[in-house]
N, C-alpha and C positions, 0 to 999 in steps of 0.2 A: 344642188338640192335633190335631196331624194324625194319619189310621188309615190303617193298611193288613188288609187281611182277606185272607185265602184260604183256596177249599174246594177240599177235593179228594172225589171217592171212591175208596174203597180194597174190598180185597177181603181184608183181613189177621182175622185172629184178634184180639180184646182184647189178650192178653198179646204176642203180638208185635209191634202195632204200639206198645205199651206200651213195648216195649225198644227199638223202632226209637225215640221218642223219647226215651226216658231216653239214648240213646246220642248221640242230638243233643245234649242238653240239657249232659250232660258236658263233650262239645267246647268249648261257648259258655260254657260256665263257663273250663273252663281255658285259651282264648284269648281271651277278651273279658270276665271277669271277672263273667258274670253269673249271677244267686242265681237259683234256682227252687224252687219245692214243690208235691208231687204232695197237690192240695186237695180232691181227692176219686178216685175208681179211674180216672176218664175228666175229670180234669180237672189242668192241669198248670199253675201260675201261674208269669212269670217276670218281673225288673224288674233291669235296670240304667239309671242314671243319668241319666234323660233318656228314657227310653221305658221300657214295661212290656206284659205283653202277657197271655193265656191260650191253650191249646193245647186244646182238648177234641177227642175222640175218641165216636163208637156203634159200631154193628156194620158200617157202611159210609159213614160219614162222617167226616172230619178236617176242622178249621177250627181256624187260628191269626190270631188278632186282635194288632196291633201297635200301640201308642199311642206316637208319637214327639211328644219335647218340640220344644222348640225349637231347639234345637242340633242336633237331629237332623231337622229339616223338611225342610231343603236338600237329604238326601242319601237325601229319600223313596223316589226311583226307582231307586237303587241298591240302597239296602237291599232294595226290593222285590224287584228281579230277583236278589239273591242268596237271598231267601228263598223264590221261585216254586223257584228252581234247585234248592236242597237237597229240598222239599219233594217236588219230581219224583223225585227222585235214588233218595232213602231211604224214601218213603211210598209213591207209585204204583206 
């Protein structure tokens, strides 16, 4: 499996940056068809078909972990840069 990781820090509150990502989460469900579950208060697991990943959150840190199958190898550095992208967008 190939990974992709990224940290950011953040300066948000628990519960907001909790909704900042429940509101990702949502999107990527309803355009990309993918399941998540919040598996603990600061812990967000998500898997479609071919990759899977976890999103944890503290009081100033974000880190989402991405495990891409192999159908998804090739399109490591895209997927990356859309997910640096968002990550900036809606976290920092």
């Amino acid at each position: 499996m190939s990974m992709i990781k990224i940290e950011r820090t953040h300066h948000l509150s628990i519960d907001e940056i909790r909704n900042r990502i429940e509101h990702i989460a949502v999107k990527l469900k309803d355009k990309l068809g993918v399941r998540y579950e919040w598996e603990s208060e600061r812990q967000l697991g998500f898997q479609k078909k071919g990759a899977n990943g976890t999103i944890c959150v503290t009081e100033n840190e974000f880190q989402l972990t991405v495990k891409l199958g192999l159908m998804y190898r090739v399109l490591k550095t895209q997927i990356q840069t859309e997910l640096e992208s968002a990550v900036d967008k809606h976290i920092t």
